[in-house]
PyMOL commands that place a pseudoatom at each C-alpha (Angstrom):
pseudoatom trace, name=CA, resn=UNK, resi=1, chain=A, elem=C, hetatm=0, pos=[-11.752, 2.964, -7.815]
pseudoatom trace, name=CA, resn=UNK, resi=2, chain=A, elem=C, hetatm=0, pos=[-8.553, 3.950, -9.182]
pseudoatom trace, name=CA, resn=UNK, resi=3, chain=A, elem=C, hetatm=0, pos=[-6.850, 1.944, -11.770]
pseudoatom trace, name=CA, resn=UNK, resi=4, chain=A, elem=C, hetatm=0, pos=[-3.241, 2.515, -13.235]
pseudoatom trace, name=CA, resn=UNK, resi=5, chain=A, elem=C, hetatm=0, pos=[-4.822, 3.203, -16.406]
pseudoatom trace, name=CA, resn=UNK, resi=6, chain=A, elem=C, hetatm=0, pos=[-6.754, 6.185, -15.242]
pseudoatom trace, name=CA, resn=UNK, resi=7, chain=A, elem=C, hetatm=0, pos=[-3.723, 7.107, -13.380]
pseudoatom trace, name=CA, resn=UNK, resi=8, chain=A, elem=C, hetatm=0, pos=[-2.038, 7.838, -17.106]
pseudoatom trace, name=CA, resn=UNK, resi=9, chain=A, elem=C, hetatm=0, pos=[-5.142, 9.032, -18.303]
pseudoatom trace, name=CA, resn=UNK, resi=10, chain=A, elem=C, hetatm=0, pos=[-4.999, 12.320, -16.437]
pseudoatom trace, name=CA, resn=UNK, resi=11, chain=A, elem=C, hetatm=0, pos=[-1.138, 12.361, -17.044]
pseudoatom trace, name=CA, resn=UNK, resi=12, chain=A, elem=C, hetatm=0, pos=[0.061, 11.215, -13.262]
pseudoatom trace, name=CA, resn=UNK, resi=13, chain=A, elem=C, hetatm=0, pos=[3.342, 10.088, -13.537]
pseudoatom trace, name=CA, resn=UNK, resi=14, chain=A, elem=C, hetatm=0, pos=[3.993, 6.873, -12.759]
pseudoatom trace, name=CA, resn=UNK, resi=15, chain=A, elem=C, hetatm=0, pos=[6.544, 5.082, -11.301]
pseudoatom trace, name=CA, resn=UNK, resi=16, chain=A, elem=C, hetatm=0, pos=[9.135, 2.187, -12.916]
pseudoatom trace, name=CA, resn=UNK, resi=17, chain=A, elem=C, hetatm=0, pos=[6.687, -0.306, -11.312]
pseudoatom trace, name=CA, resn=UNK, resi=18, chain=A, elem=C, hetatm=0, pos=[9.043, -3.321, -12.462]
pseudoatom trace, name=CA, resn=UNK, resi=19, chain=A, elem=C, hetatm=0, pos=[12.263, -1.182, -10.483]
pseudoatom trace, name=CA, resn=UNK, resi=20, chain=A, elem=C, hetatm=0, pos=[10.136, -1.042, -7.715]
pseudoatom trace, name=CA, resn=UNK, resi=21, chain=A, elem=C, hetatm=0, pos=[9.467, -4.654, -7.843]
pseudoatom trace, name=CA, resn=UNK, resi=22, chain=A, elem=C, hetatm=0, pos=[12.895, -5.587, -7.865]
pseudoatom trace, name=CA, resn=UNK, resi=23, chain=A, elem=C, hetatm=0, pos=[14.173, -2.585, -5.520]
pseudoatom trace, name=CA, resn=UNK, resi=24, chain=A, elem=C, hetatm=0, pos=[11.798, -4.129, -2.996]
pseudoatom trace, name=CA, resn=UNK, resi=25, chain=A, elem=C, hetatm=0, pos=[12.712, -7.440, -3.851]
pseudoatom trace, name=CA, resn=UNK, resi=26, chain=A, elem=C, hetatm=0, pos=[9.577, -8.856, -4.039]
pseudoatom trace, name=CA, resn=UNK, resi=27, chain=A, elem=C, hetatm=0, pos=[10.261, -12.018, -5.851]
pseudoatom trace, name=CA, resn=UNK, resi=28, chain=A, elem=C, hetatm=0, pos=[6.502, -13.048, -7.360]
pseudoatom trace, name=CA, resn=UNK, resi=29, chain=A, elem=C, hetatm=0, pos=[2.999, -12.246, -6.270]
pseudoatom trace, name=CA, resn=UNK, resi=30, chain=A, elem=C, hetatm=0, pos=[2.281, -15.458, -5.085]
pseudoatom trace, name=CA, resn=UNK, resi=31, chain=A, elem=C, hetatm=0, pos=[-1.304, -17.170, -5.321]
pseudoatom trace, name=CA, resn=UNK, resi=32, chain=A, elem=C, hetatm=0, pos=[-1.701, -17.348, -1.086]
pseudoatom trace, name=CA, resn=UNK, resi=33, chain=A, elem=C, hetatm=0, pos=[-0.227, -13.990, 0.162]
pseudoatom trace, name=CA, resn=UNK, resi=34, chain=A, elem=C, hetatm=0, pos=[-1.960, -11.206, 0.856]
pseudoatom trace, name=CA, resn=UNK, resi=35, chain=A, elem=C, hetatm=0, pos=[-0.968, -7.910, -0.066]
pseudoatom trace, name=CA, resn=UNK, resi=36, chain=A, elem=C, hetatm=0, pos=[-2.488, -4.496, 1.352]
pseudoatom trace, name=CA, resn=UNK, resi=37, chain=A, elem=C, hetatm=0, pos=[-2.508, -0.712, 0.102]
pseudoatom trace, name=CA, resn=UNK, resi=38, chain=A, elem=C, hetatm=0, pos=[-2.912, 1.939, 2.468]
pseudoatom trace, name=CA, resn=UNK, resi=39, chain=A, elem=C, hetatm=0, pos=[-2.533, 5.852, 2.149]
pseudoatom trace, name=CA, resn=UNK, resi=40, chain=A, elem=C, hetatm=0, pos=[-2.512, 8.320, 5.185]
pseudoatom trace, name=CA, resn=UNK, resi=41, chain=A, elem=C, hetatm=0, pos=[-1.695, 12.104, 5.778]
pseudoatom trace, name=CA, resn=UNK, resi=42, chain=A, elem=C, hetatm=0, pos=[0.541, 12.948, 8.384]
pseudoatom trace, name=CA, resn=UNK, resi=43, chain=A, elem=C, hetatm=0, pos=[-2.002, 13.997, 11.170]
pseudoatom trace, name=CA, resn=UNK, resi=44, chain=A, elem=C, hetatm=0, pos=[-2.677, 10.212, 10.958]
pseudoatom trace, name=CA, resn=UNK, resi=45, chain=A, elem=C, hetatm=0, pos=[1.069, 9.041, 11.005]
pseudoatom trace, name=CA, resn=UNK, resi=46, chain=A, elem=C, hetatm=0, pos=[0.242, 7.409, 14.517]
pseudoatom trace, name=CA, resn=UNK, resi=47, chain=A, elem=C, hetatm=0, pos=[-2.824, 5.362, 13.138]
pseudoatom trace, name=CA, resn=UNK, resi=48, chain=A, elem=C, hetatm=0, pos=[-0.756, 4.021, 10.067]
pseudoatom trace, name=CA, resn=UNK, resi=49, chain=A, elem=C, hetatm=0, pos=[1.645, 2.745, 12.218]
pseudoatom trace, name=CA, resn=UNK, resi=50, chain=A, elem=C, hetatm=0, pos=[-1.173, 0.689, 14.922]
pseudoatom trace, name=CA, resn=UNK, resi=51, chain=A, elem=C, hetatm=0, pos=[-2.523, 0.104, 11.108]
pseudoatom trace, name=CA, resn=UNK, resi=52, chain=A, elem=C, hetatm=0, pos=[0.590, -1.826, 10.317]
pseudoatom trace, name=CA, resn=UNK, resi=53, chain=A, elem=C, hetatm=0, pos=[1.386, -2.991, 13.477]
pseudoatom trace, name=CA, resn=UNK, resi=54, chain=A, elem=C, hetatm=0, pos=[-1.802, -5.132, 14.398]
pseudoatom trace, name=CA, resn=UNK, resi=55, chain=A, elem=C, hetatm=0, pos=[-1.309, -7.046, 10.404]
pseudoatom trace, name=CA, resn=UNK, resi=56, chain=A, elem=C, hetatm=0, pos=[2.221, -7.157, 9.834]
pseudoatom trace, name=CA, resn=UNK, resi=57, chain=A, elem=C, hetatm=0, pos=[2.400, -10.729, 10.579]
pseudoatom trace, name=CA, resn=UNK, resi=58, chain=A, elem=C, hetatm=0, pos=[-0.711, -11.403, 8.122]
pseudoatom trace, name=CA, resn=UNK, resi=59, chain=A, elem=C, hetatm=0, pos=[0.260, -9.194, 4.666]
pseudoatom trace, name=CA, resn=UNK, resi=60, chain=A, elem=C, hetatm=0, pos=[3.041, -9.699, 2.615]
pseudoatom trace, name=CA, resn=UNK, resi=61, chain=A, elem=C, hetatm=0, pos=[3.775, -6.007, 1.675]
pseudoatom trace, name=CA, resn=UNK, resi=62, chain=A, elem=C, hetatm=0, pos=[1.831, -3.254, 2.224]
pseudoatom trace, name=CA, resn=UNK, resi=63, chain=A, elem=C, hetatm=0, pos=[1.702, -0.655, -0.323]
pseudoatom trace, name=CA, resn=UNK, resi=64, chain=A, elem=C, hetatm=0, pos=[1.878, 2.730, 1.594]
pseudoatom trace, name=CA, resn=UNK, resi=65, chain=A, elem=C, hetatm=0, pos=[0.716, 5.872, -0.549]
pseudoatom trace, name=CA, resn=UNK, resi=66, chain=A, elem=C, hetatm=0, pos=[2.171, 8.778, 1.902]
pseudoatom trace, name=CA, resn=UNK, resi=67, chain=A, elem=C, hetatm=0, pos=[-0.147, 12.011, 1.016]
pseudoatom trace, name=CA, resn=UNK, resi=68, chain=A, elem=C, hetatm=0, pos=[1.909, 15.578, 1.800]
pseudoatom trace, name=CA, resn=UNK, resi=69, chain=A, elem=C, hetatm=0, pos=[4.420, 13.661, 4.541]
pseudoatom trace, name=CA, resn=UNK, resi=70, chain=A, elem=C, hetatm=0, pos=[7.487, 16.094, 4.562]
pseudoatom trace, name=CA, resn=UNK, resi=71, chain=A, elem=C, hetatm=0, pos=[9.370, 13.158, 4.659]
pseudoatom trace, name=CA, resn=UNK, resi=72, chain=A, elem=C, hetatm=0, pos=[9.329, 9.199, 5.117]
pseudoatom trace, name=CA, resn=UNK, resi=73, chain=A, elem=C, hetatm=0, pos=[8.918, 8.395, 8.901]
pseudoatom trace, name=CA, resn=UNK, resi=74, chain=A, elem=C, hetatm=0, pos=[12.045, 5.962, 9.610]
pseudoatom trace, name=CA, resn=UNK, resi=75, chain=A, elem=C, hetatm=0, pos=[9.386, 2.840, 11.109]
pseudoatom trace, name=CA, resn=UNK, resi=76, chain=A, elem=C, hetatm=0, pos=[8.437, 2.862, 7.348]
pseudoatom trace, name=CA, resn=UNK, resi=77, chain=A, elem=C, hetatm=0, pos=[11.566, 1.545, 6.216]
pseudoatom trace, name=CA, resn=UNK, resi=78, chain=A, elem=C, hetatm=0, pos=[10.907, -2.096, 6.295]
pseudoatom trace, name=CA, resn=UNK, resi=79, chain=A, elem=C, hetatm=0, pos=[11.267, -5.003, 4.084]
pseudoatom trace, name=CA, resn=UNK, resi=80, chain=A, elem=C, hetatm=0, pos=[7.559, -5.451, 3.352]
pseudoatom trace, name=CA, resn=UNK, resi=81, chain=A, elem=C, hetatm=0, pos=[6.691, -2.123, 2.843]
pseudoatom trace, name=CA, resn=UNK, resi=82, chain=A, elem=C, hetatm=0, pos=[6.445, -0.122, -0.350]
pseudoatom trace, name=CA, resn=UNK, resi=83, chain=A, elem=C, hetatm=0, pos=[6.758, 3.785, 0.187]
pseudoatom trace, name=CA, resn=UNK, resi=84, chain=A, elem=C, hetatm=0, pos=[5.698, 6.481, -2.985]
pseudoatom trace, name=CA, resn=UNK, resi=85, chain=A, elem=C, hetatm=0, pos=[4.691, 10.216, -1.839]
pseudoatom trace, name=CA, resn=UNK, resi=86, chain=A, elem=C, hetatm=0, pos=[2.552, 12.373, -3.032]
pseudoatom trace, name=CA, resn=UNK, resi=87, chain=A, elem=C, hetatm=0, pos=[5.636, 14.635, -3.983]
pseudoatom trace, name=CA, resn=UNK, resi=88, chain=A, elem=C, hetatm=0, pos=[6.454, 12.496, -6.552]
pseudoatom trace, name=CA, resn=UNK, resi=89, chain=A, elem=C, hetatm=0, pos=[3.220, 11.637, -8.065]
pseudoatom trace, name=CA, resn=UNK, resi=90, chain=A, elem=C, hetatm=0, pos=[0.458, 13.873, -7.016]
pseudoatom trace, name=CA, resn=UNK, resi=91, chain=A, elem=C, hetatm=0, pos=[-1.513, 13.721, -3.889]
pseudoatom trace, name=CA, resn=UNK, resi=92, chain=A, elem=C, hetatm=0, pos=[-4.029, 10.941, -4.458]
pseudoatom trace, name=CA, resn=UNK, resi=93, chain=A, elem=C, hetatm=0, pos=[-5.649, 11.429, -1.121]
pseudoatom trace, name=CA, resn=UNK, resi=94, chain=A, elem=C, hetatm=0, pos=[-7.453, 8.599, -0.169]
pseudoatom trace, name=CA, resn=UNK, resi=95, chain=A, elem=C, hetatm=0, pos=[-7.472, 6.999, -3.504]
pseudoatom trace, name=CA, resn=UNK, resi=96, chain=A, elem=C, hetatm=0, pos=[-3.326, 6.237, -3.231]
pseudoatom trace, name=CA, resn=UNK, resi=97, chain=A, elem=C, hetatm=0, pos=[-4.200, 2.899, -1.406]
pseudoatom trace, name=CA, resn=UNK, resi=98, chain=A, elem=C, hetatm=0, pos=[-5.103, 1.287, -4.989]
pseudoatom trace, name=CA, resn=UNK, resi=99, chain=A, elem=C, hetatm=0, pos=[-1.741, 3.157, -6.614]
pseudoatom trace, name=CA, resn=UNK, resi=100, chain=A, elem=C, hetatm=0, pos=[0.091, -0.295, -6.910]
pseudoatom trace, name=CA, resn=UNK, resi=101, chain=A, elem=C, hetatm=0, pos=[-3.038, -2.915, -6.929]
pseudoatom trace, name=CA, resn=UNK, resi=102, chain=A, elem=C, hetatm=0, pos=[-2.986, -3.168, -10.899]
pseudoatom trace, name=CA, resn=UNK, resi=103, chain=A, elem=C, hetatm=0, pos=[0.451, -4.734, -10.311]
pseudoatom trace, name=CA, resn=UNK, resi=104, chain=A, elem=C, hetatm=0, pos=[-0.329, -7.135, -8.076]
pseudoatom trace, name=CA, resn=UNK, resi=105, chain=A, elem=C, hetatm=0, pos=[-1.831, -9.847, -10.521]
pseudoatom trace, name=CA, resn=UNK, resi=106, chain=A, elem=C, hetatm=0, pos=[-1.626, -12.868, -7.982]
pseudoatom trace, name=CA, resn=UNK, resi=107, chain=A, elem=C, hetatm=0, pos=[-3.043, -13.460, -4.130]
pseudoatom trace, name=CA, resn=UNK, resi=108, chain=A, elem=C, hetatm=0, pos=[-5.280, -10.936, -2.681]
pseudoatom trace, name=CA, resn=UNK, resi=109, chain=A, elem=C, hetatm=0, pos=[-5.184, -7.076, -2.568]
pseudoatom trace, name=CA, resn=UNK, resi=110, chain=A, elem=C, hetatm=0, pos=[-6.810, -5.424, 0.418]
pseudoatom trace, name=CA, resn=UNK, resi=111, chain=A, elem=C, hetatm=0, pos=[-7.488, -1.604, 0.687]
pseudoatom trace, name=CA, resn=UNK, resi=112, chain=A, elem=C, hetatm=0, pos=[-6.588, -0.428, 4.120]
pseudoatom trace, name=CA, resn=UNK, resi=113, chain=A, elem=C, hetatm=0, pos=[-7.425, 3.047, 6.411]
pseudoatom trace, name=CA, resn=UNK, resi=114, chain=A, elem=C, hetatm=0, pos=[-5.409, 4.478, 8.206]
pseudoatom trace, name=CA, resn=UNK, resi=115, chain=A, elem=C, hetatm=0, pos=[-8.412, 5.629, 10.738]
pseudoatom trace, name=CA, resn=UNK, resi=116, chain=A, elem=C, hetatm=0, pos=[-9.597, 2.024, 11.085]
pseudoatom trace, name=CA, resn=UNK, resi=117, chain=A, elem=C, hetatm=0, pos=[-8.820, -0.489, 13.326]
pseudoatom trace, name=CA, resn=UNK, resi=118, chain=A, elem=C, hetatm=0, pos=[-8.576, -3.956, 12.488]
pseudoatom trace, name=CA, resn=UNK, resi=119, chain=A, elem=C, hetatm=0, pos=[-8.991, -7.064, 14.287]
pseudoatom trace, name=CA, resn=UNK, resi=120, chain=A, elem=C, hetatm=0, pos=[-5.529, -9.061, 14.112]
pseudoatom trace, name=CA, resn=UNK, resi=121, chain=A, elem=C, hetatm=0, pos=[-7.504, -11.736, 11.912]
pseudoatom trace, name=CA, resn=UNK, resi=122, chain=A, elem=C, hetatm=0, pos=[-8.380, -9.287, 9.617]
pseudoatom trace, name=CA, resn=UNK, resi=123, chain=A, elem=C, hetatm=0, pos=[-6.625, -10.038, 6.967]
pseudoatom trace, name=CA, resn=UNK, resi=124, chain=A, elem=C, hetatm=0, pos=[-6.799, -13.910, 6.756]
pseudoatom trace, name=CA, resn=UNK, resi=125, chain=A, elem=C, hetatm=0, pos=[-10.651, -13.286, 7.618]
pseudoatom trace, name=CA, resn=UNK, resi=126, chain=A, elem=C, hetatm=0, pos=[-10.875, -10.943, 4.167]
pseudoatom trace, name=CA, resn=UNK, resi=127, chain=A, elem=C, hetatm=0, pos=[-8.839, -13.499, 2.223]
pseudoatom trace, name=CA, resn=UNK, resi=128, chain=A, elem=C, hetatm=0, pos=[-10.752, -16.781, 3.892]
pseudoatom trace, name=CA, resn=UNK, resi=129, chain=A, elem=C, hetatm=0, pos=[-14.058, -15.154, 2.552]
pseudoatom trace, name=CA, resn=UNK, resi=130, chain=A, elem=C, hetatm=0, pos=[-13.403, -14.551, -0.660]
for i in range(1, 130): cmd.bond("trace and resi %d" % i, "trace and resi %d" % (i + 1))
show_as sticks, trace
zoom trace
């Protein structure tokens, strides 16, 4: 797993987490919300979105890690979702779904994939079990 730390470790920039925070608005992490990271390529730009779709109504903000997109696909821009490309940072592949969980230091962080899908308890299924 990928931690923020390792991210600086092999000299990724990173991003103004806390301007994020507040760009996004996202008040507090609270102790009962879930939160969810994802990343996806473009040949699965469909599957993010049934992805997103079938939890919106369970996850707080989903943390979307877009690897080599040529740009953001409009349905992304949405309250409760956090956007950072690969062109700023460096493609992450796979690994871009944990990009932001070092942030989140209250409720529960779920990795998502973008060529699964989920049940539309998923989420408060994960979070009930843990």
């Amino acid at each position: 797993m990928l931690f923020q730390q390792d991210l600086v470790a092999r000299d990724y920039p990173l991003p103004d987490f806390e301007a994020l925070i507040r760009q996004h608005r996202i008040k507090a992490f609270r102790e009962d919300a879930i939160y969810a990271g994802i990343a996806s390529i473009p040949r699965r730009a469909a599957n993010l979105r049934l992805v997103i779709d079938c939890l919106y109504n369970q996850i707080e903000t989903f943390f979307v890690y877009l690897n080599d997109y040529e740009s953001v696909p409009d349905w992304l821009d949405d309250p409760k979702v956090v956007v950072f490309r690969s062109q700023d940072y460096q493609d992450l592949n796979a690994t871009g779904k944990v990009f932001f969980a070092g942030v989140v230091d209250k409720g529960y962080f779920l990795t998502l994939d973008d060529d699964f899908i989920y049940p539309g308890d998923y989420a408060a299924r994960m979070a009930g079990t843990i």
